[in-house]
C-alpha positions in Angstrom: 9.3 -5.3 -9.5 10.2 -1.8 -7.7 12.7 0.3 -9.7 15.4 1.7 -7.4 13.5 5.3 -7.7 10.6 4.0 -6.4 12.5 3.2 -2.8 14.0 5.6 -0.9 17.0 3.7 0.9 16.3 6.3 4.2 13.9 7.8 5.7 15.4 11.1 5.1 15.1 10.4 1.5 11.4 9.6 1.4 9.1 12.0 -0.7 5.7 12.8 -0.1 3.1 11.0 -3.6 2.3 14.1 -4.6 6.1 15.5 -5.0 7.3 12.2 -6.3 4.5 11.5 -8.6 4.8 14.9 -10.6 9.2 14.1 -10.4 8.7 11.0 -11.5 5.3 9.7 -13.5 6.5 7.9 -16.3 5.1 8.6 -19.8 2.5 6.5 -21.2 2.5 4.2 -23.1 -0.8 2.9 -24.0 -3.8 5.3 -25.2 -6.7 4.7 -22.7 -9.9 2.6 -23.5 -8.5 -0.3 -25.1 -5.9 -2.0 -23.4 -5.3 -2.3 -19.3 -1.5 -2.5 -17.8 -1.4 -2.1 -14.1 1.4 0.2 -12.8 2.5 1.1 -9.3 3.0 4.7 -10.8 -0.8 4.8 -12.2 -1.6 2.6 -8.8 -0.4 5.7 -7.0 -2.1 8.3 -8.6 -5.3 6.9 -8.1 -4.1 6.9 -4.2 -3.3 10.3 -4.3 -6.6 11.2 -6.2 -8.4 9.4 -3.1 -6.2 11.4 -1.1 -6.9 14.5 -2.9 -10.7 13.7 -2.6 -10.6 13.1 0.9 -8.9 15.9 2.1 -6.8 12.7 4.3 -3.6 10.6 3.4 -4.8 7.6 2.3 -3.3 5.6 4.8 -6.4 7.6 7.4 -8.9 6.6 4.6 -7.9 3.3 4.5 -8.3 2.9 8.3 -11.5 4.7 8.6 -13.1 2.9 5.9 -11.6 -0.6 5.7 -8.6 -1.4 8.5 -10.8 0.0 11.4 -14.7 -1.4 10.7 -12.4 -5.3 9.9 -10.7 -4.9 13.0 -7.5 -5.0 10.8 -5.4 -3.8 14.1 -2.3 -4.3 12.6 -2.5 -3.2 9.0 -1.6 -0.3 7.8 -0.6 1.7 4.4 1.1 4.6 5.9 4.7 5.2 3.8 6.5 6.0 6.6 6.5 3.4 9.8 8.1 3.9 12.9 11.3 2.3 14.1 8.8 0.1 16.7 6.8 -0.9 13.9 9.4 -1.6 11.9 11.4 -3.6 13.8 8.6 -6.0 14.1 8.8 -7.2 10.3 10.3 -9.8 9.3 13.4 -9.6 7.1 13.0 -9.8 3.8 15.7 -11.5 1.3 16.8 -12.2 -1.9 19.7 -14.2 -3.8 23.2 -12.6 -3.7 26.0 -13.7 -5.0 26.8 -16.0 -1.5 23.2 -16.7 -1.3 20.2 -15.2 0.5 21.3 -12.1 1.6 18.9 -9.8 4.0 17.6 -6.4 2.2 17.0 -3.9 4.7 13.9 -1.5 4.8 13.3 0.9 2.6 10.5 3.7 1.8 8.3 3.1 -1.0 7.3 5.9 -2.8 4.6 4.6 -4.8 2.8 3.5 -1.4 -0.2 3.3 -2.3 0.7 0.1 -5.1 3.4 -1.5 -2.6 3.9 -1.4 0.8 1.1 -2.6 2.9 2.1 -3.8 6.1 -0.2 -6.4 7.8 -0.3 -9.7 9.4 -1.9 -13.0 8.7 -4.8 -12.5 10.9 -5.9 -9.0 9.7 -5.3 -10.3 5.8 -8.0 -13.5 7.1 -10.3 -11.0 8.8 -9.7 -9.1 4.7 -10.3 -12.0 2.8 -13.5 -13.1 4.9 -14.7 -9.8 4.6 -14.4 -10.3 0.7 -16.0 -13.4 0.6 -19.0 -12.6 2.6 -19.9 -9.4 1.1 -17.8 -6.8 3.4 -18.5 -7.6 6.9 -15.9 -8.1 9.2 -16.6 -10.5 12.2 -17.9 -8.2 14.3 -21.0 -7.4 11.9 -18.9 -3.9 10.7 -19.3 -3.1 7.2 -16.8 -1.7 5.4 -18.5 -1.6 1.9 -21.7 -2.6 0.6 -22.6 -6.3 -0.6 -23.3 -4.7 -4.1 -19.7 -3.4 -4.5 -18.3 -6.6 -3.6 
């Protein structure tokens, strides 16, 4: 479930991980080494630390290392589509007080944990790749068989 923070309604209100992240990272809750509770927060800072790494946004990792050696043409991460690739998703939906009402766009600031933009073919050519050891169909590794 996505907390209105983490959506910015417009474009214009989208903030980049690394502004967002030191706004908004909730406080934990846990201690560390005996428990796990996935977060899109703690999600997200591991994508900026890749990010950080890299020297890239993770979005040009992701396609360097995984979207582009799959052939995943139509996949991508980046937190901020454009209008022409946006107006090729479908709508999503969810139950209003007349029913299914439509929910338009929005921005997700914890990209890295939510947002993923794909299509059925590319998420096949993803989950063959993870069943036969990180090849794609075209022989293209995009990680090792060991790390699989």
């Amino acid at each position: 479930m996505l907390f209105r923070s983490q959506v910015a309604p417009e474009e214009a209100d989208w903030e980049p991980l690394r502004d967002y992240l030191a706004r908004a990272m909730p406080p934990q809750i846990l201690t560390g080494g005996n428990s796990v509770f996935p977060s899109a927060h703690g999600i997200a800072l591991a994508g900026l630390s890749i990010e950080t790494a890299a020297g890239q946004p993770l979005d040009a990792v992701a396609q360097r290392l995984v979207f582009t050696p799959l052939a995943m043409d139509a996949t991508t991460i980046a937190p901020q589509l454009s209008a022409a690739s946006r107006a090729r998703l479908a709508t999503g939906h969810h139950w209003g007080l007349e029913g299914l009402e439509p929910v338009p766009y929005d921005f997700a600031r914890t990209y890295p944990a939510v947002g993923v933009v794909s299509n059925a073919t590319d998420m096949g050519r993803l989950m063959r790749a993870i069943l036969v050891g990180g090849t794609g169909a075209n022989d293209a590794r995009a990680w090792s068989a060991e790390a699989n």
